[in-house]
C-alpha positions as CSV (number, residue, x, y, z in Angstrom):
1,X,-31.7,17.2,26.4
2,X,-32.7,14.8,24.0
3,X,-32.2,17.1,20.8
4,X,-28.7,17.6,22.4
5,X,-28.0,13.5,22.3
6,X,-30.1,13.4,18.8
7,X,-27.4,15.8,17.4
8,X,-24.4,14.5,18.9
9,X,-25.4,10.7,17.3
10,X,-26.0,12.4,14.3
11,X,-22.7,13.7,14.0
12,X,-21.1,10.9,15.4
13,X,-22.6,9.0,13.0
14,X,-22.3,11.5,9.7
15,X,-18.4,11.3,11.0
16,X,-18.1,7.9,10.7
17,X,-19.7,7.7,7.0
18,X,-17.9,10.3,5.6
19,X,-14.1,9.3,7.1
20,X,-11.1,8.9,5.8
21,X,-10.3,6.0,7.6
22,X,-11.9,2.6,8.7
23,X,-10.9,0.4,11.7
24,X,-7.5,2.7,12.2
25,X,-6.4,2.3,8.8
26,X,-5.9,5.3,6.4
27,X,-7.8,4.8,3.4
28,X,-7.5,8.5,1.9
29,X,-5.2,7.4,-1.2
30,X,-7.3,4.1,-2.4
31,X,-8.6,3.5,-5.6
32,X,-12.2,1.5,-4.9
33,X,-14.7,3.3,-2.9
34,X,-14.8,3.5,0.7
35,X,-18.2,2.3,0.9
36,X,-17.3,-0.7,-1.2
37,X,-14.4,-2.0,1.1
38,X,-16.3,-4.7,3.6
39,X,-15.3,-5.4,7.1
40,X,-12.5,-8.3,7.0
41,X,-11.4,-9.0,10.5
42,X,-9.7,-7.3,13.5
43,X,-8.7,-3.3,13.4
44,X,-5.1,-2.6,13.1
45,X,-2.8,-3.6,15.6
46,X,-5.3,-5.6,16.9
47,X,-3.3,-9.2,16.3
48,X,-1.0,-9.5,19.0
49,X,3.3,-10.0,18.4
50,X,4.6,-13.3,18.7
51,X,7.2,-12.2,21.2
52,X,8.6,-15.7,21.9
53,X,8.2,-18.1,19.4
54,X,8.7,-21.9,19.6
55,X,10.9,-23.3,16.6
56,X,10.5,-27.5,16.2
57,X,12.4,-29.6,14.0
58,X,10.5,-30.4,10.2
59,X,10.9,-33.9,11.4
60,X,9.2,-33.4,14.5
61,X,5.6,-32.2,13.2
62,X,2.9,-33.4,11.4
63,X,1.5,-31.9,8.4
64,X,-2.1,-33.0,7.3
């Protein structure tokens, strides 16, 4: 049994270094290294839609 979960995290793992892809993006065309490209912030379609959005005047807000 625990040769059977050894080799399924191996995979799992040999998967994940060797894909085409990171965080649901396809990265099969790019030009730098897949190993080079560092983790940025959330996975695609992660960020929701701002479905309704809520316009104010310019004269109404404050800009610092």
């Amino acid at each position: 049994m625990k040769k059977i979960v050894f080799l399924l995290v191996l995979l799992f793992v040999m998967k994940s270094c060797f894909s085409q892809e990171k965080k649901g993006f396809d990265l099969s065309n790019t030009s730098i290294p897949i190993n080079e490209i560092k983790d940025g912030g959330p996975a695609k379609d992660e960020i929701p839609s701002i479905d309704a959005p809520k316009f104010l005047k310019a004269s109404e807000t404050l800009l610092d």
